[in-house]
C-alpha positions in Angstrom: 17.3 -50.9 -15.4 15.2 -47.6 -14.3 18.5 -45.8 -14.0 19.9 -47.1 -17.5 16.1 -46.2 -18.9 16.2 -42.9 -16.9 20.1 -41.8 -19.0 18.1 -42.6 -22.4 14.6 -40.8 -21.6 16.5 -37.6 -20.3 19.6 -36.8 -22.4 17.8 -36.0 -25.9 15.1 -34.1 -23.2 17.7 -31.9 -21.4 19.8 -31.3 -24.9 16.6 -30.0 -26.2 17.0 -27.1 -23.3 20.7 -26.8 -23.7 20.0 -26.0 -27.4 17.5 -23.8 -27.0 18.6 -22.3 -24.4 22.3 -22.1 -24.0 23.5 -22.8 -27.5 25.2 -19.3 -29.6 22.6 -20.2 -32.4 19.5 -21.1 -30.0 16.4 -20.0 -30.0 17.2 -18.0 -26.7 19.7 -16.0 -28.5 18.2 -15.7 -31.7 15.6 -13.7 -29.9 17.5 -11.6 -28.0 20.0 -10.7 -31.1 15.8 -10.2 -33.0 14.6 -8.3 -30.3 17.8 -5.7 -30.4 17.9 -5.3 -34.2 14.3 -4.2 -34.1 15.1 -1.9 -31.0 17.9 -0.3 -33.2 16.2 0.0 -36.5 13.4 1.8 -34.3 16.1 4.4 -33.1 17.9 4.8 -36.8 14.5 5.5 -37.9 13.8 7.9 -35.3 17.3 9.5 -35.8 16.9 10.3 -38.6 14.2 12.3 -38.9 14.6 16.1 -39.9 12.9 18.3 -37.3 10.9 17.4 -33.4 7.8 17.2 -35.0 9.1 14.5 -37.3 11.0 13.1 -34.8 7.6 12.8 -32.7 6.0 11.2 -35.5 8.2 9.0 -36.0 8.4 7.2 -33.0 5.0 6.7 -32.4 5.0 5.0 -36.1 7.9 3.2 -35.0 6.7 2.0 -31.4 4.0 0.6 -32.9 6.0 -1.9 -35.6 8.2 -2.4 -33.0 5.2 -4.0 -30.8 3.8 -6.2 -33.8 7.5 -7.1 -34.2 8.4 -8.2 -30.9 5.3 -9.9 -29.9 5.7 -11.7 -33.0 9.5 -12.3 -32.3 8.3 -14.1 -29.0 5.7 -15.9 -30.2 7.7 -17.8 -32.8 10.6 -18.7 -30.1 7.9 -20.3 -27.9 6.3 -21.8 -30.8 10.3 -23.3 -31.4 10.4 -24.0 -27.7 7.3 -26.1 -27.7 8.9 -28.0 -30.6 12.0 -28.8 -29.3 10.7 -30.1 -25.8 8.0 -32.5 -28.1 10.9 -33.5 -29.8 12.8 -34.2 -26.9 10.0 -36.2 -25.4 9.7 -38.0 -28.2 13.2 -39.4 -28.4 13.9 -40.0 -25.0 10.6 -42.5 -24.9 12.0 -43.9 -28.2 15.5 -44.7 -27.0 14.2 -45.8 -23.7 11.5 -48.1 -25.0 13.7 -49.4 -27.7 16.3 -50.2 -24.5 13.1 -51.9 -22.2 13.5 -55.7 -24.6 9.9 -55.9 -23.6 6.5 -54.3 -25.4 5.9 -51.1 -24.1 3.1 -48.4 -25.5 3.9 -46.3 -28.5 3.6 -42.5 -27.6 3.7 -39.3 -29.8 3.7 -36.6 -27.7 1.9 -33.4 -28.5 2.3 -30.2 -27.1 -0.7 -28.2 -28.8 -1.8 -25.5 -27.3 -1.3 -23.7 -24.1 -1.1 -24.6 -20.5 -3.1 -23.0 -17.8 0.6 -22.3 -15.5 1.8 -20.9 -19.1 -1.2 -18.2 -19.7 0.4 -16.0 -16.8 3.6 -16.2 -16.7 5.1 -15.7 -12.6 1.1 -14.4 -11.6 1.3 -16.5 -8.6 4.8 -15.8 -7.2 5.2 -12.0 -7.7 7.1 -11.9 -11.0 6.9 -9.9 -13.5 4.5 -11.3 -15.8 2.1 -8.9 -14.4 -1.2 -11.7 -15.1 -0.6 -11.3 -18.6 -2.7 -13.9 -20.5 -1.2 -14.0 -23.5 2.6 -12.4 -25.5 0.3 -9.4 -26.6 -1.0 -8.4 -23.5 2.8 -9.1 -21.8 4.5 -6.7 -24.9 1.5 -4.0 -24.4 1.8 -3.5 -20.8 5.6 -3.2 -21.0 5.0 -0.5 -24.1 2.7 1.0 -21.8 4.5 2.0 -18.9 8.1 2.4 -20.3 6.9 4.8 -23.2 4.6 6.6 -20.7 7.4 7.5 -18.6 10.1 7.9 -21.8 7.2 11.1 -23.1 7.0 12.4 -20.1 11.4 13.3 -20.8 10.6 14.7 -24.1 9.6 18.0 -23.0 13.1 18.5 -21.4 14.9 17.0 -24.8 13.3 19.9 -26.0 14.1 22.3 -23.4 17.9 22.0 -23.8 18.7 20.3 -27.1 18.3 22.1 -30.3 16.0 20.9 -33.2 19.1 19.9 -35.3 20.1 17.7 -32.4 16.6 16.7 -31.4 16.2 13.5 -33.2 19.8 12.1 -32.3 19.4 13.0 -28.7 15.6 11.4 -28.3 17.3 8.1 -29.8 20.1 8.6 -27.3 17.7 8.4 -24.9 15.8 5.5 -25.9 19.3 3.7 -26.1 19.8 4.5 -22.4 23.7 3.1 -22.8 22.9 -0.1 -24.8 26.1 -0.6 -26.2 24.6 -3.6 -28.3 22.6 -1.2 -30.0 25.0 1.4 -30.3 27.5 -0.7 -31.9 24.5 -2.0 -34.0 23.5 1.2 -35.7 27.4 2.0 -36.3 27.2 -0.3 -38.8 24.5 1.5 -40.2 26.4 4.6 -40.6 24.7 6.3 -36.7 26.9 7.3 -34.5 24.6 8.3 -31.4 27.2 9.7 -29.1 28.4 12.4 -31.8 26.6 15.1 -30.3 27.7 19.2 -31.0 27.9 20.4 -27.7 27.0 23.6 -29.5 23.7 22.1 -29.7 22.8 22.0 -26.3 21.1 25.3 -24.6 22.0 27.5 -21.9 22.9 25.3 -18.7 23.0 22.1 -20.3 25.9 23.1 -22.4 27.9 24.2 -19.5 26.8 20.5 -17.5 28.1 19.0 -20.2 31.6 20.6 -20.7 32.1 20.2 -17.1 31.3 16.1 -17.0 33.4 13.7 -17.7 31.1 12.4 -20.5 33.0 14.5 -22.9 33.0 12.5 -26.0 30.4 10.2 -24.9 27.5 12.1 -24.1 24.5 10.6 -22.4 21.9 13.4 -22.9 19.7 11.8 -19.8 22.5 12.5 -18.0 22.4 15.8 -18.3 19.0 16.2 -17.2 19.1 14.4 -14.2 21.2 17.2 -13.4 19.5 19.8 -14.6 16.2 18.3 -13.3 16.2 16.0 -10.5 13.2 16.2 -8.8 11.3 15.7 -11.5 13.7 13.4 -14.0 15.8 11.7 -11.5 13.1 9.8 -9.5 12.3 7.9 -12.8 14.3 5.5 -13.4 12.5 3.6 -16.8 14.9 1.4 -18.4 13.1 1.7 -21.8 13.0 -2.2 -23.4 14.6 -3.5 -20.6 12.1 -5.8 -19.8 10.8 -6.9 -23.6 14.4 -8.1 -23.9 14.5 -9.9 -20.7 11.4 -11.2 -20.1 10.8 -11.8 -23.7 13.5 -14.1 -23.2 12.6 -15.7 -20.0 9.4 -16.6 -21.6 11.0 -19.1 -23.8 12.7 -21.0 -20.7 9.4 -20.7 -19.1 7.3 -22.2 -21.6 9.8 -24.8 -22.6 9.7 -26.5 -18.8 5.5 -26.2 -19.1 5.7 -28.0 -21.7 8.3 -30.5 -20.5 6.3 -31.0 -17.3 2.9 -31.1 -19.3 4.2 -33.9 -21.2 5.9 -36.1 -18.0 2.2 -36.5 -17.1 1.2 -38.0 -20.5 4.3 -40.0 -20.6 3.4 -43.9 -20.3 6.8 -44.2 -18.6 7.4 -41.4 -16.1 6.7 -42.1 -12.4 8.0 -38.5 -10.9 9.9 -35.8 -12.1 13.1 -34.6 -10.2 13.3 -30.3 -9.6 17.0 -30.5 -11.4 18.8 -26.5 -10.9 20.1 -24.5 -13.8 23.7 -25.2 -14.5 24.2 -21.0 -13.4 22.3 -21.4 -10.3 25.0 -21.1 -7.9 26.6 -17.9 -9.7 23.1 -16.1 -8.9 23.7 -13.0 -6.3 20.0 -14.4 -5.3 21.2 -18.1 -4.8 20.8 -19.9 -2.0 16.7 -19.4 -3.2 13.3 -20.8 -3.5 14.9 -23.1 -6.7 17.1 -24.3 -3.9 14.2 -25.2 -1.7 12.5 -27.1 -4.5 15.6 -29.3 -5.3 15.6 -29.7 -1.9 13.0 -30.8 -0.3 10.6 -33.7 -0.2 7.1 -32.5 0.2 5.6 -35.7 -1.4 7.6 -38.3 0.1 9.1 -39.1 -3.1 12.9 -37.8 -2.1 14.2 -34.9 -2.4 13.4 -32.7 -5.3 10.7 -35.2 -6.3 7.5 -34.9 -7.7 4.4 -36.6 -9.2 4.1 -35.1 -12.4 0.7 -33.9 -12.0 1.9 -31.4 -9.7 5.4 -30.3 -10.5 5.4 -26.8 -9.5 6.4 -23.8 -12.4 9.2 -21.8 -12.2 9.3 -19.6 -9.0 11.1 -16.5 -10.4 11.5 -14.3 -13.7 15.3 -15.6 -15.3 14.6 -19.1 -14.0 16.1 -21.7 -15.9 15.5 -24.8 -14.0 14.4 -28.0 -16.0 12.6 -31.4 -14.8 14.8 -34.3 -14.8 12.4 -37.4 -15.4 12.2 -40.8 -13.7 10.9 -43.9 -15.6 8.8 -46.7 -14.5 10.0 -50.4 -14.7 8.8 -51.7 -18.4 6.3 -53.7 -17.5 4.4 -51.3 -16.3 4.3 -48.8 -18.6 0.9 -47.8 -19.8 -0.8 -48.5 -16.8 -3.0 -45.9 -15.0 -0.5 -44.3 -12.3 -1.8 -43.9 -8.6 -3.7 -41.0 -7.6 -1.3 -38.5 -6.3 -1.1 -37.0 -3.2 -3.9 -34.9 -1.9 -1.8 -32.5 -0.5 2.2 -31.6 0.2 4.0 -31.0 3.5 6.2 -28.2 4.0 6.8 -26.6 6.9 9.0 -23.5 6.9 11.3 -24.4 9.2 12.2 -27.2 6.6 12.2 -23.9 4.3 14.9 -22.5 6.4 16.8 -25.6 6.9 17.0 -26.4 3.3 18.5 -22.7 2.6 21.3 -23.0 5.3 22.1 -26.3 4.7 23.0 -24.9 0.9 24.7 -22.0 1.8 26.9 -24.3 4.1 28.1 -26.4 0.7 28.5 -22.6 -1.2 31.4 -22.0 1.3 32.3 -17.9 0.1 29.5 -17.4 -2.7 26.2 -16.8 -2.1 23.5 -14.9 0.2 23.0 -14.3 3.7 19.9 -16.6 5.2 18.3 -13.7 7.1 14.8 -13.7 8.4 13.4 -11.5 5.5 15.0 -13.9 2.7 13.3 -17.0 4.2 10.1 -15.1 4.1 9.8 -14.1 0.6 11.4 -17.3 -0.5 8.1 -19.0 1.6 5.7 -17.2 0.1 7.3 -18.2 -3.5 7.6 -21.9 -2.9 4.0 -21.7 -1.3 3.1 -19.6 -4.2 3.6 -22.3 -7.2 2.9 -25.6 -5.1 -0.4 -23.7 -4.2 -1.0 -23.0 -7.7 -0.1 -26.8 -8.9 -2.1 -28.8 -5.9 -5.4 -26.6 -6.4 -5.3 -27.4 -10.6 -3.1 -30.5 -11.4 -1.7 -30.7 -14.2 -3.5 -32.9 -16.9 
């Protein structure tokens, strides 16, 4: 009967992700499609401004909306997110309890407000969420540091590119080869890569006839040859991470939720570490996911854990989900034993866990060398650290 209740509690659960996440119309890639159309309304504004000091003007008015806009953006996919996983909950108990022929609790689950392992996104396990406390601080640290380094290259737009070119060859730049974008502000008429190579001064007009971006011109290009001590160790990859990470915050705070919720649940027991159907395509794969599926640092099997201490996602990009296991009926409701005190984990059972995964990959997947076992230790260590000093609940 567990198994059978297990089937009904999880499928609406784990379509809720699959929606959300994986789906053409989900909220995953209704971001991402947001998140470029801002970043390409931002360049045709820049574009098409008249002369460098407009130009200049313009994009600090435009970096500005385009912060409000994307912090929004994110907040309203998690906001979704949350949703869905409630909803998931929700039905999963409902078809499971409706299964059980016995009285069981009734349960609305409620995901209001935020979790503590949600506030800082990858702080403990040397991601890229940087401590961030909340979407604003996340989107303003990002702005920060990629539009530091992006006015730092202005001067040597300047330098080589003349003023009628000026505002075409700063959005250029800001594009930094997104065709998405590119093919985005076609359709508003922009065509980024038609560039006069009359327009381009001294040297950099002779770099450019001489490449083999004739046609195509990537005006960042060109200074990285014409400056590479100073351009060429820079390597900003301007939105990059707003578009990334932005997404990888909805996966992350869909599973906090999800994992939140097993512990309120009246019918889970444990919840099972279950891998992202694209896992094993990663270049990083065998990992510290693959460690957690793994092993049994509870005693509960492998991959298992008691709800209150499921551990977060180890790794920006994570898409790993809890797959949850259900009590017998009868006792449903009832207050759940204490859960461990502690976990046991040795790192040789680290190390065994990652070759005995790359064995089943057969040609795919990563060497197991001393330094890969290491950082994938001080991950796993990282988030069942985090979990066993504050429980969940």
């Amino acid at each position: 009967m567990p198994d059978e209740l297990d089937q009904l509690y999880n499928e609406p659960l784990q379509a809720a992700f699959r929606r959300n996440l994986r789906a053409e119309d989900g909220a995953k890639a209704a971001l991402f499609d947001g998140l470029q159309e801002d970043f390409a309304e931002l360049l045709a504004f820049v574009s098409a401004a008249g002369s460098p000091a407009e130009a200049n003007q313009r994009l600090d008015d435009g970096l500005v909306e385009l912060e409000r806009a994307t912090v929004e953006r994110i907040e309203s996919a998690k906001d979704s997110g949350r949703q869905a996983i409630t909803e998931g909950h929700a039905e999963g108990y409902a078809a499971a309890a409706a299964a059980t022929g016995v009285s069981v609790p009734d349960w609305s689950p409620s995901a209001a407000g935020t979790s503590a392992f949600e506030k800082a996104p990858f702080a403990g396990a040397g991601g890229s969420g940087g401590g961030a406390s909340t979407t604003a601080d996340f989107v303003a640290g990002a702005f920060d540091e990629e539009v530091g380094y992006f006015k730092q290259d202005l001067k040597f737009i300047r330098k080589y590119v003349d003023e009628d070119e000026y505002a075409k060859a700063v959005a250029q730049v800001l594009a930094r080869g997104n065709q998405d974008v590119k093919r985005r502000l076609l359709r508003r008429g922009i065509d980024l890569d038609d560039i006069d190579t009359d327009a381009l001064q001294e040297q950099a007009a002779r770099v450019f006839q001489n490449t083999k971006t004739m046609g195509s011109p990537d005006i960042r290009g060109i200074l990285k040859e014409l400056e590479p001590e100073e351009v060429a160790a820079r390597q900003p990859q301007l939105w990059q991470r707003i578009q990334t990470n932005g997404t990888d915050q909805l996966s992350r705070v869909m599973d906090e939720v999800a994992k939140d919720l097993a512990v309120d649940s009246p019918a889970i027991t444990a919840v099972t570490w279950t891998l992202s159907t694209r896992h094993g395509s990663l270049d990083s794969s065998p990992d510290e996911c693959d460690t957690l599926a793994g092993a049994d640092p509870y005693g509960l099997g492998a991959g298992a854990y008691p709800p209150e201490k499921t551990p977060s996602h180890p790794h920006p990009s994570c898409e790993c989900r809890i797959t949850a296991q259900t009590r017998p009926p009868e006792q449903w409701g009832q207050p759940t034993p204490d859960p461990p005190q502690d976990y046991q984990l040795t790192d040789r059972a680290i190390r065994q866990q990652l070759e005995s995964t790359r064995a089943r990959m057969g040609d795919v997947g990563r060497t197991i060398t001393d330094t890969h076992v290491q950082r994938v230790r001080e991950r796993v260590y990282a988030v069942l650290d985090e979990v066993d000093a504050s429980p969940r609940g």
